[in-house]
C-alpha positions in Angstrom: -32.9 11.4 -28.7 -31.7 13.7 -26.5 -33.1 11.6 -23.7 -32.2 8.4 -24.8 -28.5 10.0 -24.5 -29.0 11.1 -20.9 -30.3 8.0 -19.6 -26.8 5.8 -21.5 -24.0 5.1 -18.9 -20.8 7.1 -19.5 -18.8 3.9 -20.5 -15.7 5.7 -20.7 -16.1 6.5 -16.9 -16.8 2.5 -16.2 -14.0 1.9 -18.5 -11.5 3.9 -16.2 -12.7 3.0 -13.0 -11.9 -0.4 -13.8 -8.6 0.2 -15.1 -8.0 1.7 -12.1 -9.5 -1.1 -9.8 -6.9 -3.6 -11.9 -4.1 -1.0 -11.4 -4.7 -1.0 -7.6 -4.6 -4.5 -7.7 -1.3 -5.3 -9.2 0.5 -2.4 -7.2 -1.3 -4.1 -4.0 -0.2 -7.3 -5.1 3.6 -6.2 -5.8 3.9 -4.6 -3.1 3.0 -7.9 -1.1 5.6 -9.8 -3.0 8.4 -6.8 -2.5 8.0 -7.2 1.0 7.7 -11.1 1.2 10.9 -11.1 -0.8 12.6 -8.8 1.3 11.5 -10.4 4.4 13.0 -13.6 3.0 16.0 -12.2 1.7 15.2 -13.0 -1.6 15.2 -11.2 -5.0 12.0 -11.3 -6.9 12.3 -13.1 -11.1 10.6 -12.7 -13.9 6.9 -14.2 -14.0 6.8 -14.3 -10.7 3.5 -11.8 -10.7 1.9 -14.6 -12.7 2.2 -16.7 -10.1 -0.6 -17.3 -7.4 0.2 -16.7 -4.4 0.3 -20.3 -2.7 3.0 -21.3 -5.9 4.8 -17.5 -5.1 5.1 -18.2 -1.6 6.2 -22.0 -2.1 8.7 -20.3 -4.5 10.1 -18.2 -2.4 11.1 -20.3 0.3 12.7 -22.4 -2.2 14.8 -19.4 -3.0 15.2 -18.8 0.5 16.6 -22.5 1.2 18.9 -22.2 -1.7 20.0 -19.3 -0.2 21.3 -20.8 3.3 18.2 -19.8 5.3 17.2 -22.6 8.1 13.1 -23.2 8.4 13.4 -20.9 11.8 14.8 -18.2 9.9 12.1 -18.5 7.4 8.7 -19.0 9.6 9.9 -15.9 11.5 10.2 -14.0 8.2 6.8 -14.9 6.8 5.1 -14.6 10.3 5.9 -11.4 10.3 
């Protein structure tokens, strides 16, 4: 028995390293739209973290427009 316990994963361990992977990959993925936003001049709304990121991006430069921006001013933000 004894054995048969040794040679089990520790699933707890597997169970917080992925929650940790998934954490990592929403901060990343936050921080990507912070800075996209910013570089835009744009704030960020709910849901928009649900979004992928070509209907984020499209989005965005909608907001962007609205907001008075001219296509220069927004390629030169998101080539950045």
């Amino acid at each position: 028995m004894a054995q048969e316990n040794a040679s089990m994963p520790n699933f707890s361990a597997l169970a917080d390293v992925h929650s940790t992977l998934s954490n990592m990959g929403k901060m990343r993925k936050k921080k990507q739209m912070n800075d996209m936003a910013s570089k835009l001049g744009v704030d960020i709304q709910a849901g928009d973290d649900d979004l992928s990121p070509q209907e984020l991006t499209s989005s965005m430069i909608e907001r962007a427009k609205a907001a008075g921006k001219s296509e220069a001013e927004i390629n030169a933000a998101l080539s950045e």
